[in-house]
Structure formats: C-alpha cells, structure tokens
PQR file with spaces between the fields and no chain letter, atoms N, CA, C, O and H, PARSE charges and radii, in Angstrom:
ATOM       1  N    UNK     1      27.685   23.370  -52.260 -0.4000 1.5000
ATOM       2  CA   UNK     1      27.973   22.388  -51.234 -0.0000 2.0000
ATOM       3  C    UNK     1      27.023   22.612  -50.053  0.5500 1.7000
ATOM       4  O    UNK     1      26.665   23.719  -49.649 -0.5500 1.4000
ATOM       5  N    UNK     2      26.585   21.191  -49.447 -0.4000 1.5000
ATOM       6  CA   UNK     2      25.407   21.570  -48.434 -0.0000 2.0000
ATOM       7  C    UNK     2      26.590   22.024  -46.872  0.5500 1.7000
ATOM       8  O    UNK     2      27.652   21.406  -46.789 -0.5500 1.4000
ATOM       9  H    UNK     2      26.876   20.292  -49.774  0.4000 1.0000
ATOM      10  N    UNK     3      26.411   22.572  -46.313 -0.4000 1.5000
ATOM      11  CA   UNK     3      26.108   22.608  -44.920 -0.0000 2.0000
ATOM      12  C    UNK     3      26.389   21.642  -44.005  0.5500 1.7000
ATOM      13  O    UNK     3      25.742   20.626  -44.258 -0.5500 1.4000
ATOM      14  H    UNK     3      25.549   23.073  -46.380  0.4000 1.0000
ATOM      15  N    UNK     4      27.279   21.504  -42.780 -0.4000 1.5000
ATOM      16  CA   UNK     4      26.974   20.451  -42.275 -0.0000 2.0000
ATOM      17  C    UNK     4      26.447   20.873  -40.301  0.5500 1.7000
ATOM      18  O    UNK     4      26.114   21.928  -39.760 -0.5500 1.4000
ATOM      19  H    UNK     4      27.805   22.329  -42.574  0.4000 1.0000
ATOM      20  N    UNK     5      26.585   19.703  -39.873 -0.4000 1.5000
ATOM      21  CA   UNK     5      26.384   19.864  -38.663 -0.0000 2.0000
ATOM      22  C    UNK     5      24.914   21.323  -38.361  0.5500 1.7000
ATOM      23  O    UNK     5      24.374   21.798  -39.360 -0.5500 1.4000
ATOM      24  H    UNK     5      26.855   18.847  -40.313  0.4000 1.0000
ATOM      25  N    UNK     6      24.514   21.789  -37.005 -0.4000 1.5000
ATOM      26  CA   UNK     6      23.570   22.765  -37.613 -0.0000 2.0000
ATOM      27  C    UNK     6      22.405   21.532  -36.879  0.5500 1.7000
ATOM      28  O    UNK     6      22.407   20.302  -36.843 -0.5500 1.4000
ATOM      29  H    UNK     6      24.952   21.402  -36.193  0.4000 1.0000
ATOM      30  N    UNK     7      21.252   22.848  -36.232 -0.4000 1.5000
ATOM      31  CA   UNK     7      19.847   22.239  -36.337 -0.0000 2.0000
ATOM      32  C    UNK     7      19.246   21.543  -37.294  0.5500 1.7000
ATOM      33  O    UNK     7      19.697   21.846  -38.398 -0.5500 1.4000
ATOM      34  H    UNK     7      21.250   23.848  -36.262  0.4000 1.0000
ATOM      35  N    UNK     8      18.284   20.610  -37.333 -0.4000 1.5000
ATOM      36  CA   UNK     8      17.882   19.713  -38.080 -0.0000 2.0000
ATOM      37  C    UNK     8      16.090   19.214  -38.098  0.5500 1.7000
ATOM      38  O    UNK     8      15.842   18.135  -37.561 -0.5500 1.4000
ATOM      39  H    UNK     8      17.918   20.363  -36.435  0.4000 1.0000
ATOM      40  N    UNK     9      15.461   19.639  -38.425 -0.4000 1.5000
ATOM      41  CA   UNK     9      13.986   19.163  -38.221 -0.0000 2.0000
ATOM      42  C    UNK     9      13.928   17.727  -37.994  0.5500 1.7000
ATOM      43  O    UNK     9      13.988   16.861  -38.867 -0.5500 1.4000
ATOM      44  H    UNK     9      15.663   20.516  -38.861  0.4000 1.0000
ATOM      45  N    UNK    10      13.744   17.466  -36.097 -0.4000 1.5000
ATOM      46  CA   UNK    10      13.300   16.032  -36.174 -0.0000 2.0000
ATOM      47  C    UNK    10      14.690   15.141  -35.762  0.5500 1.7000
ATOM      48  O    UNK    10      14.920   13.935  -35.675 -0.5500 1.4000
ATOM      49  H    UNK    10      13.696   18.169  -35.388  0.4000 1.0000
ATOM      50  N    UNK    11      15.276   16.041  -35.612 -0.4000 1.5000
ATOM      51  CA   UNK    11      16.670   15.754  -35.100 -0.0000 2.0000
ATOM      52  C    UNK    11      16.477   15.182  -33.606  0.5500 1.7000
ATOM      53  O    UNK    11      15.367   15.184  -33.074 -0.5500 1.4000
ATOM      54  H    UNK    11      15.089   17.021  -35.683  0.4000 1.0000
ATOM      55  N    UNK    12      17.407   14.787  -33.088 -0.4000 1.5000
ATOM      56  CA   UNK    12      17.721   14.894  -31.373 -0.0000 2.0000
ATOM      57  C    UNK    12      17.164   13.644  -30.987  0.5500 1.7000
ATOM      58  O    UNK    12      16.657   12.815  -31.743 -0.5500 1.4000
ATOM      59  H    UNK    12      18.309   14.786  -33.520  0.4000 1.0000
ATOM      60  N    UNK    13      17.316   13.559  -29.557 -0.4000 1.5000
ATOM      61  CA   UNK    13      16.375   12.603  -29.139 -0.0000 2.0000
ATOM      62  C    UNK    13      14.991   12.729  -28.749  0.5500 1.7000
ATOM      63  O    UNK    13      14.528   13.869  -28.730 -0.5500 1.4000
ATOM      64  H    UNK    13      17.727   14.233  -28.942  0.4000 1.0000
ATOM      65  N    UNK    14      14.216   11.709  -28.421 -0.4000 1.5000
ATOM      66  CA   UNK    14      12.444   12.288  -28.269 -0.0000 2.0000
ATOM      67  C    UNK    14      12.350   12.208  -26.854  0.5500 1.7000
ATOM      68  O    UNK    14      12.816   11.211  -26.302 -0.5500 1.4000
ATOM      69  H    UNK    14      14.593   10.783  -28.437  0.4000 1.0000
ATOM      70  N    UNK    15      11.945   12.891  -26.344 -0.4000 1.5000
ATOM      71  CA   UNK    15      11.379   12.883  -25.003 -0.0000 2.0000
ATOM      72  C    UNK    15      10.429   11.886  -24.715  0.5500 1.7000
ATOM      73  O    UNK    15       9.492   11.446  -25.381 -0.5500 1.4000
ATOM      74  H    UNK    15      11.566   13.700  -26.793  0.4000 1.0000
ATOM      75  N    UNK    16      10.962   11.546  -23.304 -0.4000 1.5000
ATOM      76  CA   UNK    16       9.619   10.208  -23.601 -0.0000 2.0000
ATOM      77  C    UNK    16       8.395   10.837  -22.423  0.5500 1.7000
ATOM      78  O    UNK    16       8.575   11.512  -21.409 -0.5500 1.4000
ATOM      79  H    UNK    16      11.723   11.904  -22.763  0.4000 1.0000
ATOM      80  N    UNK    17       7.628   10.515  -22.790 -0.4000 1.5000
ATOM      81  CA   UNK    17       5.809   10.889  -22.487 -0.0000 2.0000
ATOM      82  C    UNK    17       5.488   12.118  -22.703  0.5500 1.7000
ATOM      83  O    UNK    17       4.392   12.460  -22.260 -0.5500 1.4000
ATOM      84  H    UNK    17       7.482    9.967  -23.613  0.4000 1.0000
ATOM      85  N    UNK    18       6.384   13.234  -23.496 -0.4000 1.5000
ATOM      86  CA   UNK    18       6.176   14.180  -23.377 -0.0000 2.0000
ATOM      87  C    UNK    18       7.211   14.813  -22.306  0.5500 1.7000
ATOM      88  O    UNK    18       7.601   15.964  -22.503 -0.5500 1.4000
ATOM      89  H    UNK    18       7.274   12.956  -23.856  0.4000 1.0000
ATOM      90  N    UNK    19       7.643   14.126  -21.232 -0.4000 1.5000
ATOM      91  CA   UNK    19       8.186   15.099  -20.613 -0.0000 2.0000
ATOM      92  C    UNK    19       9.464   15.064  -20.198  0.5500 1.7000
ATOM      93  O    UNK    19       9.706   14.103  -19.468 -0.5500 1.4000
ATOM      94  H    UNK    19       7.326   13.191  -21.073  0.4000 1.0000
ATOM      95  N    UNK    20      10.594   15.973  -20.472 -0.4000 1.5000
ATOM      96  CA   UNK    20      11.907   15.671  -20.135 -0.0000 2.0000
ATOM      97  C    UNK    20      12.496   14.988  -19.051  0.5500 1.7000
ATOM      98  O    UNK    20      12.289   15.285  -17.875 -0.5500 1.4000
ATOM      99  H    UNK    20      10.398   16.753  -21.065  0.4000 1.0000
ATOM     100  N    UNK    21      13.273   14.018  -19.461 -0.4000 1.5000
ATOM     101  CA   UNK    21      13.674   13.668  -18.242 -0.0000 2.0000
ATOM     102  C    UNK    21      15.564   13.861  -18.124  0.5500 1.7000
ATOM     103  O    UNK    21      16.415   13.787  -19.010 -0.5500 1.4000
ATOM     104  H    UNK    21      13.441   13.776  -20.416  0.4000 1.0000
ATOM     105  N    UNK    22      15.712   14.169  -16.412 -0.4000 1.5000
ATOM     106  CA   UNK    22      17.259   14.685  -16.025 -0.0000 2.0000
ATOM     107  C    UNK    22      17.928   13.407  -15.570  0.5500 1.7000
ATOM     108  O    UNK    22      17.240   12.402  -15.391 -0.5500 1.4000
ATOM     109  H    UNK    22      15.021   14.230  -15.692  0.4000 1.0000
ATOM     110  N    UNK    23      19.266   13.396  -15.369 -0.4000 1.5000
ATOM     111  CA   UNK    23      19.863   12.824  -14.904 -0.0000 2.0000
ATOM     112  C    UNK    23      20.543   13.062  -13.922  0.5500 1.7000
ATOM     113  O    UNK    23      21.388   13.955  -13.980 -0.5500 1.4000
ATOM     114  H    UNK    23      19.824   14.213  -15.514  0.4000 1.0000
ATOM     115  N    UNK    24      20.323   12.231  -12.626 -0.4000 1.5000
ATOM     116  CA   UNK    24      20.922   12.324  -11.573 -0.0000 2.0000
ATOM     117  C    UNK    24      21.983   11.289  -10.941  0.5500 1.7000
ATOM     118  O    UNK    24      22.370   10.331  -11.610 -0.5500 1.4000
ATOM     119  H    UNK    24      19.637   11.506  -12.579  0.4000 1.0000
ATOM     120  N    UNK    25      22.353   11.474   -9.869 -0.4000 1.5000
ATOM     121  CA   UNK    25      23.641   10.189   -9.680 -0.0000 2.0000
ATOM     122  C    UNK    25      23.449   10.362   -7.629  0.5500 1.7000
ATOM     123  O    UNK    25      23.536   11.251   -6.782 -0.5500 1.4000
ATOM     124  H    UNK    25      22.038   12.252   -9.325  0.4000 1.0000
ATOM     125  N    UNK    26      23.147    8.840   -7.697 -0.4000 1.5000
ATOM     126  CA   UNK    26      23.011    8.836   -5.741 -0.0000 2.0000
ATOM     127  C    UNK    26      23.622    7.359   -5.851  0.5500 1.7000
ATOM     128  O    UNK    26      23.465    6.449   -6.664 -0.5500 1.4000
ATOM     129  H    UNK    26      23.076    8.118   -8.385  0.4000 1.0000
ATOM     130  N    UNK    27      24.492    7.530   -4.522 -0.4000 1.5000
ATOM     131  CA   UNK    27      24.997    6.482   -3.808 -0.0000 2.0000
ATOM     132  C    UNK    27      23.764    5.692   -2.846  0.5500 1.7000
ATOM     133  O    UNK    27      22.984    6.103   -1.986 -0.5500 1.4000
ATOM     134  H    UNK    27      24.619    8.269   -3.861  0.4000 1.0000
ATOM     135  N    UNK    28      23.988    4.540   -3.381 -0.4000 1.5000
ATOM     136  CA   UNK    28      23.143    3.630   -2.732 -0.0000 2.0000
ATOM     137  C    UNK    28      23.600    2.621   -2.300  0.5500 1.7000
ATOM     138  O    UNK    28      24.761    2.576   -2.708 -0.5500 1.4000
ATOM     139  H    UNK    28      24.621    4.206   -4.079  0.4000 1.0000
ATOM     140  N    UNK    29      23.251    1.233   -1.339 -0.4000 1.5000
ATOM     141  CA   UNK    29      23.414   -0.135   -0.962 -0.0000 2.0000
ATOM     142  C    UNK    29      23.950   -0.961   -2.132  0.5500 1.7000
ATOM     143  O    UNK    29      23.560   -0.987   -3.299 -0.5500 1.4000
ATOM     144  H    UNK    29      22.308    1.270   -1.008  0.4000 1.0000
ATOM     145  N    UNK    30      24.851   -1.569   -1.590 -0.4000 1.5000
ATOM     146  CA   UNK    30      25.300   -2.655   -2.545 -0.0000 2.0000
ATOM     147  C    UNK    30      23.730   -3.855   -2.763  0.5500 1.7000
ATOM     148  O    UNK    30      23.486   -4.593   -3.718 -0.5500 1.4000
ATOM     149  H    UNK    30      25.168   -1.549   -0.642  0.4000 1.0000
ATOM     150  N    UNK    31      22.883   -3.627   -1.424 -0.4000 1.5000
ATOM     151  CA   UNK    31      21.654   -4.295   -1.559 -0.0000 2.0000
ATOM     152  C    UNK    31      20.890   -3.712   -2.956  0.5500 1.7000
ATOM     153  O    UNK    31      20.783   -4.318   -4.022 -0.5500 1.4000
ATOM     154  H    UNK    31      23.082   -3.027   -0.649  0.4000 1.0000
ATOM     155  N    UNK    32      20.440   -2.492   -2.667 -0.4000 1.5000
ATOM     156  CA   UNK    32      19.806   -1.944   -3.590 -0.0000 2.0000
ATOM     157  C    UNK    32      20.067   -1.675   -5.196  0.5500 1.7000
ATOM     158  O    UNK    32      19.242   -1.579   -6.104 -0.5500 1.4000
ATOM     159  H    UNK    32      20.526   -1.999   -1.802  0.4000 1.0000
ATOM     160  N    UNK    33      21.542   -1.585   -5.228 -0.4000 1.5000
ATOM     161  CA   UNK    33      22.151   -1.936   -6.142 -0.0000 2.0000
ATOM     162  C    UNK    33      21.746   -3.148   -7.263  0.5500 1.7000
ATOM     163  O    UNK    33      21.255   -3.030   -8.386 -0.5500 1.4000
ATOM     164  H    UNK    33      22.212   -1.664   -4.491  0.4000 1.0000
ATOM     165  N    UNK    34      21.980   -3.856   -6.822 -0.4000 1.5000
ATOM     166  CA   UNK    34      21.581   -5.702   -6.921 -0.0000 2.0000
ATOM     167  C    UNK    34      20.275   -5.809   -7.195  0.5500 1.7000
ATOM     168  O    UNK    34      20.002   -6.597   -8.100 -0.5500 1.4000
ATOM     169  H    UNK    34      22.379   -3.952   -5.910  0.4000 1.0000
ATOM     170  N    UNK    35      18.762   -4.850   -6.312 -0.4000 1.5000
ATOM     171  CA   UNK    35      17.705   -4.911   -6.759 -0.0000 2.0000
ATOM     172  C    UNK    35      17.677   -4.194   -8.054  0.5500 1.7000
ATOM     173  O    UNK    35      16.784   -4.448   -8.861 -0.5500 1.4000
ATOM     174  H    UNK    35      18.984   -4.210   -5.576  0.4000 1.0000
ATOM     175  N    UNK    36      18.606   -3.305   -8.312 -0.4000 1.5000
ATOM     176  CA   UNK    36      17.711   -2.255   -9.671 -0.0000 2.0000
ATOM     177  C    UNK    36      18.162   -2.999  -10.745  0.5500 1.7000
ATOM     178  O    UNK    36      17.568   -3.018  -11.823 -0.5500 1.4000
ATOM     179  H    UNK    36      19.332   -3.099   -7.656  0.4000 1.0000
ATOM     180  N    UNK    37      19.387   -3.740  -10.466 -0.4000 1.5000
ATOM     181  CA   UNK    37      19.777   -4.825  -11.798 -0.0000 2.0000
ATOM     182  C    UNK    37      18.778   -5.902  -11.954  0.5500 1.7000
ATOM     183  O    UNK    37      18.365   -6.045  -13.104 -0.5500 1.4000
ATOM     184  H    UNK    37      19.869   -3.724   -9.590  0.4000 1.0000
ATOM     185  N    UNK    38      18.257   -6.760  -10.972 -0.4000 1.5000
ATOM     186  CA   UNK    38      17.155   -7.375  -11.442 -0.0000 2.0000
ATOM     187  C    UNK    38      15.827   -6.875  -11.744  0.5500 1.7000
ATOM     188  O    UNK    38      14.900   -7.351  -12.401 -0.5500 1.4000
ATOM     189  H    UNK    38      18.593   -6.643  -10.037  0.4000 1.0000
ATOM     190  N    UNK    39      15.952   -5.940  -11.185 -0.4000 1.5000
ATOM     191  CA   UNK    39      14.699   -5.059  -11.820 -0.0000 2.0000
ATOM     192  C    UNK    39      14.762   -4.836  -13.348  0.5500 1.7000
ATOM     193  O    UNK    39      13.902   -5.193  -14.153 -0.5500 1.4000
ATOM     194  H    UNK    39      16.705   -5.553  -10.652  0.4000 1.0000
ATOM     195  N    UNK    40      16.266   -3.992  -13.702 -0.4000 1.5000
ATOM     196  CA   UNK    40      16.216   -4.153  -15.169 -0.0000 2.0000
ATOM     197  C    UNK    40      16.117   -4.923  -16.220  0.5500 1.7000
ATOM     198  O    UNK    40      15.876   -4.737  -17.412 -0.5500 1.4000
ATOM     199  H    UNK    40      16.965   -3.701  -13.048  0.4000 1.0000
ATOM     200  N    UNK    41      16.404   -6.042  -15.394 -0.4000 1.5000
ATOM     201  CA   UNK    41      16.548   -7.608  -16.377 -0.0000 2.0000
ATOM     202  C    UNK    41      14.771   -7.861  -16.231  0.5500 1.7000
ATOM     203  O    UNK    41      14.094   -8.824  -16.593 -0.5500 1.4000
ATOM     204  H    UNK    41      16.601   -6.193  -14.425  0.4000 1.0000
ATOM     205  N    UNK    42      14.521   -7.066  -15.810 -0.4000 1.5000
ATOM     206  CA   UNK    42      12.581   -7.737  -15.972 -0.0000 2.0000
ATOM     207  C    UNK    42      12.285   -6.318  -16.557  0.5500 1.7000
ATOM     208  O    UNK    42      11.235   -5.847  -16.120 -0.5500 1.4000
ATOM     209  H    UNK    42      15.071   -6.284  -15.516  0.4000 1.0000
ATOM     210  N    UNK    43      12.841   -5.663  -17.288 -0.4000 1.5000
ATOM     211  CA   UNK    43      12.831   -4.544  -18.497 -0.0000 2.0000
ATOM     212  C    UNK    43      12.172   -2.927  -17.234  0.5500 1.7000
ATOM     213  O    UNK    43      11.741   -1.975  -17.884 -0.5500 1.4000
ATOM     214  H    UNK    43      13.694   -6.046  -17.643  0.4000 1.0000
ATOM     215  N    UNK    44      12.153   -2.806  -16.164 -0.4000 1.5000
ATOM     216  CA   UNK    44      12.376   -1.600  -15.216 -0.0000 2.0000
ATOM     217  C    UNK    44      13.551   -0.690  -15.530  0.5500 1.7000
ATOM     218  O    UNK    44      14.504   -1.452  -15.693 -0.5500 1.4000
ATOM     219  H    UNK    44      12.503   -3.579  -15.636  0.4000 1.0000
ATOM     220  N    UNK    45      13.888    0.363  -15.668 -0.4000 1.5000
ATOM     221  CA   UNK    45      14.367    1.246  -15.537 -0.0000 2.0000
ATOM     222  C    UNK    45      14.962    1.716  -14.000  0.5500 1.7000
ATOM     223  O    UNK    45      14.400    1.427  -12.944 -0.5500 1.4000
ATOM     224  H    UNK    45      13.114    0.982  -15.536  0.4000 1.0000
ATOM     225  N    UNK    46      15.759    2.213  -14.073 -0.4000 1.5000
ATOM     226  CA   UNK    46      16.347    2.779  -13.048 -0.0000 2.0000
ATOM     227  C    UNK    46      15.341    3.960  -12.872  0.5500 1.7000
ATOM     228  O    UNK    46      14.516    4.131  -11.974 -0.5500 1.4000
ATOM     229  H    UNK    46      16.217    2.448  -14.931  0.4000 1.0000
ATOM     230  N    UNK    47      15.592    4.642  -13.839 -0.4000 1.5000
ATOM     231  CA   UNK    47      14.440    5.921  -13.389 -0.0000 2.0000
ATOM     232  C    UNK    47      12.573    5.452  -13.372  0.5500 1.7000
ATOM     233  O    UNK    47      11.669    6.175  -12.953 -0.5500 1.4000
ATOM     234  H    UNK    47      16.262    4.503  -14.569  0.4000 1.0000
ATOM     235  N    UNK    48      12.494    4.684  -13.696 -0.4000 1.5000
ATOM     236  CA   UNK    48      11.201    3.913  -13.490 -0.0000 2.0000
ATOM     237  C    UNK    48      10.923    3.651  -12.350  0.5500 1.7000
ATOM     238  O    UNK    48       9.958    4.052  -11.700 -0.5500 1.4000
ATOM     239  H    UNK    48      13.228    4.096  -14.036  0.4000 1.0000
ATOM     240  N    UNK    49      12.042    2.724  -11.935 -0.4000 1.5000
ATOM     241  CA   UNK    49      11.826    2.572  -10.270 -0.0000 2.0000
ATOM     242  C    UNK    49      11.481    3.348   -9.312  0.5500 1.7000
ATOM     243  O    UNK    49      10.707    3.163   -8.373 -0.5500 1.4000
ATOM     244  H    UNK    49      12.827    2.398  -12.464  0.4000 1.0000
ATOM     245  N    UNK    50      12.536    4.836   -9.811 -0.4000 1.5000
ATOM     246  CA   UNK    50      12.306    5.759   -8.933 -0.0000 2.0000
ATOM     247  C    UNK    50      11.307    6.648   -8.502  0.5500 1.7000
ATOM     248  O    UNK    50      10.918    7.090   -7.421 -0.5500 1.4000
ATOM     249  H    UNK    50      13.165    4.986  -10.574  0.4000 1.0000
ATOM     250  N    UNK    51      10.771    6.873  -10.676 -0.4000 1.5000
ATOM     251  CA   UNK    51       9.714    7.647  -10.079 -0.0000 2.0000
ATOM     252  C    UNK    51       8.766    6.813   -8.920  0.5500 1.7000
ATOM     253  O    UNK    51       8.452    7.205   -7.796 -0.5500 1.4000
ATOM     254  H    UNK    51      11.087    6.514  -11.554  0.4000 1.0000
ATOM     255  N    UNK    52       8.411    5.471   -9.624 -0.4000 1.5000
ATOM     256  CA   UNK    52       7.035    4.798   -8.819 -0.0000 2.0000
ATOM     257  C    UNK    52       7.857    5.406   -7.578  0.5500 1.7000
ATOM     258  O    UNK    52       7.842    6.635   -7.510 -0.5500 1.4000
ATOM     259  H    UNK    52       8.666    5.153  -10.537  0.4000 1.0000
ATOM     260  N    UNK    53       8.486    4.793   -6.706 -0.4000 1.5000
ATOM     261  CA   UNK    53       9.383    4.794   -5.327 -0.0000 2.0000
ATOM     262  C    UNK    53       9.103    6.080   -5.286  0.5500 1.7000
ATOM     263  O    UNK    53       8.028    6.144   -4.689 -0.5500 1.4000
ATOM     264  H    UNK    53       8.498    3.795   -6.761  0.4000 1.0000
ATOM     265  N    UNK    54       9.438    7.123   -5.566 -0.4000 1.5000
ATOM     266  CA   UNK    54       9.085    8.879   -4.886 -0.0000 2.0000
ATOM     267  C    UNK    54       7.423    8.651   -4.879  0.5500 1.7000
ATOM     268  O    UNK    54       6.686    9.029   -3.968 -0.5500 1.4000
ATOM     269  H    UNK    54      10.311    7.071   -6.051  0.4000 1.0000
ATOM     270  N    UNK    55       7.014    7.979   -6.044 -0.4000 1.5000
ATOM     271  CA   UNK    55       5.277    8.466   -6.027 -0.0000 2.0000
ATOM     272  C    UNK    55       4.510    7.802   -4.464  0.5500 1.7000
ATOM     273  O    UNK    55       3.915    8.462   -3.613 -0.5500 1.4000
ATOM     274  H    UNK    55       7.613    7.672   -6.784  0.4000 1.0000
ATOM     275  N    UNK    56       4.736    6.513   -4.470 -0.4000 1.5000
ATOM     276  CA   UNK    56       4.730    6.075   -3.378 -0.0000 2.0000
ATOM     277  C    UNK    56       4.696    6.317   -1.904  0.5500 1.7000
ATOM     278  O    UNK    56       3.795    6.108   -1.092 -0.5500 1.4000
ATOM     279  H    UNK    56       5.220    5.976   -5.162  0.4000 1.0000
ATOM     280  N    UNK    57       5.961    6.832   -1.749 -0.4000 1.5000
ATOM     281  CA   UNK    57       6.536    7.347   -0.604 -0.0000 2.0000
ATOM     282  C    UNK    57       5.626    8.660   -0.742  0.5500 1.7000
ATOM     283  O    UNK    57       4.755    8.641    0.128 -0.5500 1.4000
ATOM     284  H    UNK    57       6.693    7.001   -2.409  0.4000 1.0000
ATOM     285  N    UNK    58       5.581    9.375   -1.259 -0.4000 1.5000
ATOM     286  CA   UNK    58       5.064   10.336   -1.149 -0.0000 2.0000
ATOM     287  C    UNK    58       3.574   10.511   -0.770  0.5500 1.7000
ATOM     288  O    UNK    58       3.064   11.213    0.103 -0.5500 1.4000
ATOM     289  H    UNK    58       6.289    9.390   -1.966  0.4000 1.0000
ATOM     290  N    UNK    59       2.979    9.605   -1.748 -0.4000 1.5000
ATOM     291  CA   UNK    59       1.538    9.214   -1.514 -0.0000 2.0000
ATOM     292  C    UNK    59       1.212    9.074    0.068  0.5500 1.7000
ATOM     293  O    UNK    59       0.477    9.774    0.765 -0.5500 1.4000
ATOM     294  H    UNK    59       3.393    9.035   -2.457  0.4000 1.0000
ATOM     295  N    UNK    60       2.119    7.770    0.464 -0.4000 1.5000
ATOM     296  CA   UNK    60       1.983    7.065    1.793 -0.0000 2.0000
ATOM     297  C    UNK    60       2.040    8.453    3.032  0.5500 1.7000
ATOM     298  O    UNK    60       1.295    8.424    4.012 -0.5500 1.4000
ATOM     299  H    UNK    60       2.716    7.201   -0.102  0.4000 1.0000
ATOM     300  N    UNK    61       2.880    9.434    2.827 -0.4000 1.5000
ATOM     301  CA   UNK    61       3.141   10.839    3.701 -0.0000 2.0000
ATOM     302  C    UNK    61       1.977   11.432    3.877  0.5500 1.7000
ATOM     303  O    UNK    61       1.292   11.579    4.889 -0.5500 1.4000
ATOM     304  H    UNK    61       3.485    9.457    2.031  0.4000 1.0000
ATOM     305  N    UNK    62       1.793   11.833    2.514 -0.4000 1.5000
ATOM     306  CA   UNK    62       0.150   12.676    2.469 -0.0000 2.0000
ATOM     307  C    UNK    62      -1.291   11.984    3.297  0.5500 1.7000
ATOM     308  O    UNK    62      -2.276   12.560    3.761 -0.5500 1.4000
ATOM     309  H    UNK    62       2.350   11.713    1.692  0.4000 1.0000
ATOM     310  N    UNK    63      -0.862   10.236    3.241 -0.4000 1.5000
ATOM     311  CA   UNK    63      -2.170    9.880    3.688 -0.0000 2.0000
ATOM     312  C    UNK    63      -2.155    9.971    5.092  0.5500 1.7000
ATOM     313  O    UNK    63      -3.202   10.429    5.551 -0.5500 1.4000
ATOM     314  H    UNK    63      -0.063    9.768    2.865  0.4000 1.0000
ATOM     315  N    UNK    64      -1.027    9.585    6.166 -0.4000 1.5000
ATOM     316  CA   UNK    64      -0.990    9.828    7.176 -0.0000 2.0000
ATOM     317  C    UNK    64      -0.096   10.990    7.845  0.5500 1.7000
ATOM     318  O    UNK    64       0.643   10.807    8.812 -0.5500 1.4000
ATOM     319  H    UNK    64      -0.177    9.213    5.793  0.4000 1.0000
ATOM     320  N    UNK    65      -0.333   12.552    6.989 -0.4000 1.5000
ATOM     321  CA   UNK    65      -0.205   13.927    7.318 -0.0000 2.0000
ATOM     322  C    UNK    65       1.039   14.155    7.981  0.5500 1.7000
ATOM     323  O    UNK    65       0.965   14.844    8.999 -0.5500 1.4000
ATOM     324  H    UNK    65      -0.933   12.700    6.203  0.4000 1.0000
ATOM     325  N    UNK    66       2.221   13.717    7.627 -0.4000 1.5000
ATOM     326  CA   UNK    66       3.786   13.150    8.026 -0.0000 2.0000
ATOM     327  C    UNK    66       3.968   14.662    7.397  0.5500 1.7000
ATOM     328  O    UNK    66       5.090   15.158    7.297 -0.5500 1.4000
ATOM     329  H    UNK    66       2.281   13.157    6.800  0.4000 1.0000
C-alpha cells in the first residue's frame, strides 16, 4: 500500500518571480478600499499595487533626500 500525505516533488504552490511573497493585513479608507477593487477588476493585485506604491514612494524620498 502506497503512503499518503508526505512531501511530494513539485508539490505546493510556485512562487511567483522567483520570490516569496507574505501576507499582510492594514486598515485602510473606505476611499482606498473602492480604488484596489477597481484596480482588481482591471486584473491589479492588491499586492501589485503595493509593491509599485512602496517603489514609488520610496523612489520619490531618495530623489529629494527626505
């Protein structure tokens, strides 16, 4: 009789680009709210949004030494 349950070659889910991604949970605007749903309906991600939005913000800091 085989075995069940147990590691599996190829199993799991795939990481996407290579690199793991976490899950987090923040309270936001009922505004902002409302944007990430139409965002998703034009196929955006919640975590999509965000990264661009941190890359951004971040970018914009570095250029004027904030």
């Amino acid at each position: 009789m085989m075995g069940r349950g147990g590691k599996r070659p190829g199993a799991g889910r795939k990481l996407f680009a290579d690199a793991p991604r976490v899950a987090i949970s923040a309270r936001v605007s009922q505004e902002t709210k409302a944007t990430l749903l139409e965002l998703r309906s034009k196929g955006l991600s919640t975590g999509q949004v965000l990264d661009q939005a941190v890359a951004d913000y971040v970018s914009r800091i570095r250029e004027n030494d904030i």
